[in-house]
C-alpha positions as CSV (number, residue, x, y, z in Angstrom):
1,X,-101.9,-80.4,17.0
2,X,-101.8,-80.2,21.0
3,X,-98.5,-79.0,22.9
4,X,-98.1,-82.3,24.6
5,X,-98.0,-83.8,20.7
6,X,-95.8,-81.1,19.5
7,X,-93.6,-82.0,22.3
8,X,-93.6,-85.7,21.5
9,X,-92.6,-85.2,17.8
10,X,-89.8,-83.2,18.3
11,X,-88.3,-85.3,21.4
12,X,-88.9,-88.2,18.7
13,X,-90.4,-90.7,21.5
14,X,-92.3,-93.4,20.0
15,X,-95.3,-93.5,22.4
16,X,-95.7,-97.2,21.9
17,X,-92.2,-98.0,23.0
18,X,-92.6,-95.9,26.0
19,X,-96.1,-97.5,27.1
20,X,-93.8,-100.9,27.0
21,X,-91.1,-99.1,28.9
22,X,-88.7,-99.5,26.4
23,X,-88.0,-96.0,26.0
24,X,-85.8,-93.0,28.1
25,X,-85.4,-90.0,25.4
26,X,-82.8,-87.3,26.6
27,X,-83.2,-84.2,24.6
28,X,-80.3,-81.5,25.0
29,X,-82.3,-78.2,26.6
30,X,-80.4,-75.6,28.0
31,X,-77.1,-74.9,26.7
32,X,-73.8,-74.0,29.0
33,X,-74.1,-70.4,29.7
34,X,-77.5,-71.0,30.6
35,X,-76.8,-73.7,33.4
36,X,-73.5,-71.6,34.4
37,X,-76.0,-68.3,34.8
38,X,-78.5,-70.6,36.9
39,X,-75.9,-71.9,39.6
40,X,-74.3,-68.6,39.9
41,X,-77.5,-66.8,40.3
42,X,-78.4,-68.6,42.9
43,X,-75.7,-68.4,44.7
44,X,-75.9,-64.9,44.5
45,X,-79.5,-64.6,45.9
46,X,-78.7,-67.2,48.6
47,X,-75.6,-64.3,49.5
48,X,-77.9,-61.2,48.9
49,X,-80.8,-62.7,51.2
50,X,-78.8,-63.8,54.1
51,X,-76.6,-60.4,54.1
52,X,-79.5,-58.3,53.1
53,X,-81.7,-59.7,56.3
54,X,-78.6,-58.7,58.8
55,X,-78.5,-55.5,56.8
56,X,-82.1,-54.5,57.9
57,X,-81.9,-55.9,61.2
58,X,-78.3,-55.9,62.5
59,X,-76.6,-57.9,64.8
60,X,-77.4,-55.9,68.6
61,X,-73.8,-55.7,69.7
62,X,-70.7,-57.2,69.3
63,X,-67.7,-58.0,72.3
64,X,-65.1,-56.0,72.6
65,X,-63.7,-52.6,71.3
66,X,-65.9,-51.0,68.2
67,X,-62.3,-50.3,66.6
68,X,-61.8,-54.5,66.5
69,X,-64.7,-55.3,64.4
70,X,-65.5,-54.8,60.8
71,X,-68.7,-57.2,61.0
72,X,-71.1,-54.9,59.2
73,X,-68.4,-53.3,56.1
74,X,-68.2,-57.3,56.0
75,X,-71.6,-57.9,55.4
76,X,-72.3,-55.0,53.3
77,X,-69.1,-55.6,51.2
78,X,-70.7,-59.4,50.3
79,X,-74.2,-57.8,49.6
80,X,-72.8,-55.2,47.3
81,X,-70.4,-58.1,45.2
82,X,-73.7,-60.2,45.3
83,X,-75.4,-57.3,44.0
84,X,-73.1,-56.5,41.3
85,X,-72.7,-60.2,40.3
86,X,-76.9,-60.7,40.0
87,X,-76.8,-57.6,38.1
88,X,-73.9,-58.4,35.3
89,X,-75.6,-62.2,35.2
90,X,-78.9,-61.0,34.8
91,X,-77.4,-59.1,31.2
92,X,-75.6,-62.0,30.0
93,X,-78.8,-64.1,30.5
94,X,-80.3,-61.3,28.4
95,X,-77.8,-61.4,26.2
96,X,-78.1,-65.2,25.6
97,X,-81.8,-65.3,24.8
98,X,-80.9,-63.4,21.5
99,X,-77.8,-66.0,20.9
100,X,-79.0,-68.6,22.3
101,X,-81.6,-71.7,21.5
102,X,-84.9,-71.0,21.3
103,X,-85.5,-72.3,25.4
104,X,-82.8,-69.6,26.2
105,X,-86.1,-67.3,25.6
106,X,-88.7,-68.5,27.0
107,X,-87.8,-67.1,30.3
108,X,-88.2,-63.3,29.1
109,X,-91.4,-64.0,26.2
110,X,-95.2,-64.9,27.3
111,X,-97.5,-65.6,24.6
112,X,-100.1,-64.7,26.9
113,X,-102.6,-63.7,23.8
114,X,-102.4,-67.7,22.8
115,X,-105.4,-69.3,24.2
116,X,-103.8,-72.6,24.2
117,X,-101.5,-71.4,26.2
118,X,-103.9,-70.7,28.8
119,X,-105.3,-74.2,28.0
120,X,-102.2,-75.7,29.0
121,X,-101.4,-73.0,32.3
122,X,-104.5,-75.0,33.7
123,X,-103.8,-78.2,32.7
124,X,-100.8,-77.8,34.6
125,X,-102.5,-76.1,37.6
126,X,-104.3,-79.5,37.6
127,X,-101.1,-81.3,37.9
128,X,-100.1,-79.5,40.3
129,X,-103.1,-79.6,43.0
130,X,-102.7,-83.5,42.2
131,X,-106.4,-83.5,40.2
132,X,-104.8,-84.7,36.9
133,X,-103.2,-87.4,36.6
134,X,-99.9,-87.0,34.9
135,X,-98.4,-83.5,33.3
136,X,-98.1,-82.7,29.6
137,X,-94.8,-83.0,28.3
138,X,-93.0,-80.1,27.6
139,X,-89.0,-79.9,26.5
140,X,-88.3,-76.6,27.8
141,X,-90.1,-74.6,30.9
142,X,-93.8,-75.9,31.2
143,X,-96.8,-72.9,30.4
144,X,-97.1,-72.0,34.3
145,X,-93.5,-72.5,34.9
146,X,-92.4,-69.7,32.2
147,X,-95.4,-67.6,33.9
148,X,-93.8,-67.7,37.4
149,X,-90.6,-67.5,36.0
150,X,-91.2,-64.1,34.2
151,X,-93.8,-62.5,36.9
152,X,-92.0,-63.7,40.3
153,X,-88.6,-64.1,39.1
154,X,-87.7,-61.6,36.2
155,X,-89.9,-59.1,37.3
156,X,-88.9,-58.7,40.7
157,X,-85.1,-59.2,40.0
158,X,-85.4,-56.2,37.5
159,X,-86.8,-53.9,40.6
160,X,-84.2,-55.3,43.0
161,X,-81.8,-54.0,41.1
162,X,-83.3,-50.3,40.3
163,X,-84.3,-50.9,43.8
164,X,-81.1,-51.8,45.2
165,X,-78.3,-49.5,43.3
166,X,-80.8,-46.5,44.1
167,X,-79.7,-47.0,47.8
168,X,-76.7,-48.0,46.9
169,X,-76.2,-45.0,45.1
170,X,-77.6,-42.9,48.4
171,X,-74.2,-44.1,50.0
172,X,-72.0,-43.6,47.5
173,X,-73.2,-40.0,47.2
174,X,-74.5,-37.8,44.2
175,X,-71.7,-37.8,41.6
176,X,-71.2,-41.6,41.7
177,X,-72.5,-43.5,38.9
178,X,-75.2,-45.2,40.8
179,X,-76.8,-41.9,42.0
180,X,-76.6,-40.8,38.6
181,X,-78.5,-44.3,36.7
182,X,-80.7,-45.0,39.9
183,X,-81.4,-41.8,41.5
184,X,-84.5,-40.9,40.7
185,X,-86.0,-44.3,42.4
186,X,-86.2,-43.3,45.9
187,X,-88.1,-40.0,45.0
188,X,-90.4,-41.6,42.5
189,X,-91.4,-44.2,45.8
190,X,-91.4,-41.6,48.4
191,X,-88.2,-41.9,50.4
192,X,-85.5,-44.2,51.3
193,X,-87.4,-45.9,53.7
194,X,-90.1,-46.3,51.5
195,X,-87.5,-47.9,49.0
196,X,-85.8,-49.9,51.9
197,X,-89.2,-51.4,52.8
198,X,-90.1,-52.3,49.2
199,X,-86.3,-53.5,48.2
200,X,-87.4,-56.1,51.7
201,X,-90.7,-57.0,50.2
202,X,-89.0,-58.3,47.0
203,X,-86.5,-60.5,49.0
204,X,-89.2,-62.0,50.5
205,X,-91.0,-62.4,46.8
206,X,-87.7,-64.4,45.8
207,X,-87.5,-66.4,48.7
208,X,-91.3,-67.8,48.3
209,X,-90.4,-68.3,44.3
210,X,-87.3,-70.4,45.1
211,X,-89.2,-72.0,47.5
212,X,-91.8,-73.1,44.8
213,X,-89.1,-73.1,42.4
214,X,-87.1,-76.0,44.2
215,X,-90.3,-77.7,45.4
216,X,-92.0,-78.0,41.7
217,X,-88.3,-79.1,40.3
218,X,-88.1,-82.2,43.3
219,X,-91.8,-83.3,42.8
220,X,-91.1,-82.9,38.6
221,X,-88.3,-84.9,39.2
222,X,-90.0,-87.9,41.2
223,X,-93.8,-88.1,40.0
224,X,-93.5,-86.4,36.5
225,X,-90.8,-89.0,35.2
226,X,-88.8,-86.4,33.6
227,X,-85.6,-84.9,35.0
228,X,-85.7,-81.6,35.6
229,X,-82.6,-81.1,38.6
230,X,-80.3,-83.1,36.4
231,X,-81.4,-80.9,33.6
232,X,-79.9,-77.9,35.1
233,X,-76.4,-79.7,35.4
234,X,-75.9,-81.8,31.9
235,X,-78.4,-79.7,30.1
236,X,-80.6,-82.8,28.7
237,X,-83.6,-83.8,29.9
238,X,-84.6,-87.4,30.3
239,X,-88.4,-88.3,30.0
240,X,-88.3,-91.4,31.9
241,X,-92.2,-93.2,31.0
């Protein structure tokens, strides 16, 4: 049986209805804490890359007296709440993925052995440089959305993190917690510098994912006939043949 059929039994879409247009299933997809994680996670990159970018290239000056301004503890203040934020949301998404519904873990598990699921990676691929037609139908993340998920989302938010409490650890000194945990990042890549550069490299890895991210969830939304924004704020998803 193919994905796309699988995917049609268990949305419980009577293809011959839908052909007629007589048919818009909603199927409930990704539960509260999921949808709560998602907004506040992205509110919490949005924070981290605009704070981050005036972190590694500061303002030149500022008017006045150096005593009258705080800009900078401001900025770095924000980046390090962001920081902690992305960090404690990133272990209750975790967390729900073993609680959870079954979509609560496809962000975190690949079955890249599955050659079916390759099948369907490239079948998607198709959809997306417009040589098919119209996409599979998939419930939860489609096969090359879960790949991009894990690889350019999961993966680089893990080594912001190490990345990011190693230096923050650098301020706070040897003794404090994050020196302790993180420590032994910055001589393992060399040398703060080394881990500054790197820690930039992944915001820009994040910025070109959400970039995607948003763009494949817009054009989902309009030529795929399935919601996929919505989906993220009631948790149902609507195919809408």
């Amino acid at each position: 049986m193919s994905s796309s059929t699988q995917v049609a039994d268990a949305t419980g879409v009577d293809e011959q209805a839908v052909a007629q247009g007589q048919v818009t299933k909603s199927v409930y997809v990704y539960e509260a804490p999921v949808r709560l994680w998602h907004w506040i996670n992205a509110l919490a990159i949005t924070v981290l890359a605009v704070t981050g970018y005036f972190i590694g290239s500061p303002l030149p000056t500022m008017p006045g007296e150096a005593s009258d301004h705080f800009l900078m503890g401001y900025i770095r203040f924000a980046h390090f709440t962001a920081g902690y934020l992305f960090a404690v949301g990133l272990l209750g998404r975790i967390y729900w993925a073993f609680v959870g519904n079954h979509h609560a873990r496809e962000l975190f598990t690949l079955p890249l052995t599955n050659k079916a699921y390759w099948q369907e990676v490239v079948s998607m691929v198709k959809w997306y440089a417009f040589i098919a037609e119209r996409p599979n139908r998939y419930v939860g993340h489609n096969p090359m959305a879960r790949l991009a998920m894990f690889f350019m989302f999961f993966f680089t938010a893990v080594f912001m993190l190490f990345t990011g409490f190693a230096l923050y650890g650098e301020g706070t000194q040897a003794g404090s917690w994050a020196n302790r945990v993180f420590g032994w990042v910055i001589p393992l890549m060399g040398q703060s510098q080394d881990v500054h550069t790197w820690h930039h490299v992944g915001m820009w890895v994040l910025i070109v994912f959400i970039i995607l991210h948003v763009y494949a969830a817009i054009r989902e939304d309009i030529m795929g006939r399935q919601s996929i924004v919505s989906t993220m704020i009631s948790g149902h998803r609507t195919f809408k043949d």
